[in-house]
C-alpha positions, 0 to 999 in steps of 0.5 A: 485022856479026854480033850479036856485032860489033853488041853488042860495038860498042854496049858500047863506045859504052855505055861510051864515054858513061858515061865522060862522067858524071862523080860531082859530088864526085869529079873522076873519070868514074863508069866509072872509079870502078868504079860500072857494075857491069854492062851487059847489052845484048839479042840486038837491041841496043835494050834495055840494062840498066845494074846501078850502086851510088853512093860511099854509100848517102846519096850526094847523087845518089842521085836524080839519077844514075841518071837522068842515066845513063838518059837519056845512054845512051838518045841511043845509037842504036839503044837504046830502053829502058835500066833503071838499076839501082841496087844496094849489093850489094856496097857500094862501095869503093876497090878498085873504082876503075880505075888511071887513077882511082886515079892521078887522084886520086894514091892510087898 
């Protein structure tokens, strides 16, 4: 496999992983919710930066999210750093949801 193949394969296990976190007051994975703004993932594959925003800026997880992200996508071999960062630019809005999200939550 080529490191285009190796990163291409780790985003999809990255991704696969996020869609098991899931927003406590919203049933609804947070991948699907549009809160994974981007995964930026080194030449080497084991070192993965993770830009997110929450619902809200007074989101109740606002401490707990980020973290619990971090330490999900750090079990992924071969990952050995990750950094979540956390954004509000640009907010956070319905439109960010995935069809499956919305269809989830009967706004279709």
């Amino acid at each position: 496999m080529n490191k285009i193949e190796d990163k291409s394969l780790l985003e999809e296990k990255i991704i696969y992983s996020l869609k098991t976190i899931y927003d406590p007051e919203i049933p609804v994975d947070i991948y699907e919710l549009g809160l994974i703004y981007d995964i930026q993932i080194d030449n080497d594959c084991k070192e993965v930066k993770i830009i997110m925003t929450l619902t809200t800026t007074n989101c109740p997880v606002a401490d707990t999210l980020p973290l619990k992200v971090k330490n999900q996508i750090a079990l992924i071999h071969p990952i050995q750093i990750v950094n979540v960062i956390l954004t509000f630019d640009p907010p956070w809005c319905r439109e960010f949801m995935s069809e499956e999200a919305r269809l989830e939550l009967g706004m279709l």
